[in-house]
C-alpha positions in Angstrom: 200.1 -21.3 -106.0 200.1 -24.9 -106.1 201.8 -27.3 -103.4 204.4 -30.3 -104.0 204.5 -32.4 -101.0 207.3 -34.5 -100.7 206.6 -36.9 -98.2 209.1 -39.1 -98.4 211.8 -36.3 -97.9 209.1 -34.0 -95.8 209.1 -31.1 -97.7 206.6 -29.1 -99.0 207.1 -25.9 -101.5 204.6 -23.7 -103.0 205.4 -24.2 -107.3 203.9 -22.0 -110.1 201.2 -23.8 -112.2 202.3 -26.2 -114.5 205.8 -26.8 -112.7 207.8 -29.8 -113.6 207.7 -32.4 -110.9 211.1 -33.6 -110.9 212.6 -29.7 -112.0 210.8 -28.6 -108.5 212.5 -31.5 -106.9 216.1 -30.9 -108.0 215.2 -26.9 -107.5 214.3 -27.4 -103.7 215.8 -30.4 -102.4 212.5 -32.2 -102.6 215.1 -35.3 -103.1 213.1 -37.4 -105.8 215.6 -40.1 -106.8 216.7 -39.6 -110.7 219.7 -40.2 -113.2 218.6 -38.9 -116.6 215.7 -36.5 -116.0 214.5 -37.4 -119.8 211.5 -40.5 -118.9 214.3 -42.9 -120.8 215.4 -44.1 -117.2 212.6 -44.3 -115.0 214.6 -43.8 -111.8 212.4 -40.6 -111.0 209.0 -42.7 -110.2 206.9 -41.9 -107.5 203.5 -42.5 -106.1 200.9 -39.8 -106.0 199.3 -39.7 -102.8 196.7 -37.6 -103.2 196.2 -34.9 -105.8 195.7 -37.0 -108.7 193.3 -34.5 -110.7 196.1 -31.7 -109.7 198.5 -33.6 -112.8 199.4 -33.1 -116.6 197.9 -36.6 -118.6 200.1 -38.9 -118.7 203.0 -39.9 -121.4 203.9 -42.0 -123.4 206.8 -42.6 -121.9 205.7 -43.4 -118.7 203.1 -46.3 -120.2 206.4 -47.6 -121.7 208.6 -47.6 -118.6 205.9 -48.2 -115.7 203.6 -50.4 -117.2 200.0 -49.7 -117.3 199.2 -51.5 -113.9 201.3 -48.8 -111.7 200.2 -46.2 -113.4 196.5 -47.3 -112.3 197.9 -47.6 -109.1 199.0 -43.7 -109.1 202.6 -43.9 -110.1 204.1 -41.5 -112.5 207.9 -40.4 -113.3 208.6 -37.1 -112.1 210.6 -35.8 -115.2 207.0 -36.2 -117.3 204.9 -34.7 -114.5 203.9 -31.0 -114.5 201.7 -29.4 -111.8 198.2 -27.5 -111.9 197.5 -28.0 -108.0 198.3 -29.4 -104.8 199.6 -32.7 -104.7 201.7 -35.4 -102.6 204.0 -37.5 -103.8 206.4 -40.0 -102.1 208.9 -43.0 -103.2 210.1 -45.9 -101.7 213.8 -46.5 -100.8 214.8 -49.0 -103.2 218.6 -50.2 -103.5 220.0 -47.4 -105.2 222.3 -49.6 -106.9 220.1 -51.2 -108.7 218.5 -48.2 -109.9 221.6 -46.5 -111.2 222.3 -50.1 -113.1 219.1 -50.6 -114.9 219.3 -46.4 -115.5 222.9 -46.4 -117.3 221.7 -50.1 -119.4 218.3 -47.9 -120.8 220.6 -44.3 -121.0 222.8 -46.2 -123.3 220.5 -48.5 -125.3 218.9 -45.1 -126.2 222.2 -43.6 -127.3 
């Protein structure tokens, strides 16, 4: 069984193959920041630390809400992540605030 390393929050749990990030996160406490859990937010991005090759391709959605550039620099959203192996992620501790602002604004401009 694949391994999900939080290491921002210092957990680690064993996941069955092709386990949603941010589902494994909310499941075990992993404590990935999110709001909508649907990639029209982007409050669930994190960097992958190591494990790259151990990821679903990426979505469309995350081109659209990180931008090209962080994606090349390992950053995906957890809600459009599934597992096939062992991987580390972590996040920074943005204000909060902020997030949750620019969250509700993209949540409602999709409604």
């Amino acid at each position: 069984m694949p391994t999900v390393t939080f290491q921002t929050s210092g957990k680690a749990i064993e996941v069955d193959k092709d386990a949603n990030l941010l589902r494994t996160s909310i499941r075990y406490e992993g404590a990935v920041p999110f709001k909508c859990g649907g990639g029209l937010c982007g409050t669930c991005r994190v960097q992958i630390v190591d494990g790259h090759e151990n990821l679903s391709k990426v979505m469309k959605k995350e081109i659209d809400r990180l931008g090209q550039e962080r994606i090349d620099h390992g950053y995906r959203l957890a809600c459009q992540t599934f597992v096939t192996g062992d991987i580390t992620v972590s996040w920074g501790e943005e204000d909060v605030n902020r997030l949750n602002k620019i969250a509700q604004r993209r949540i409602n401009a999709a409604q």
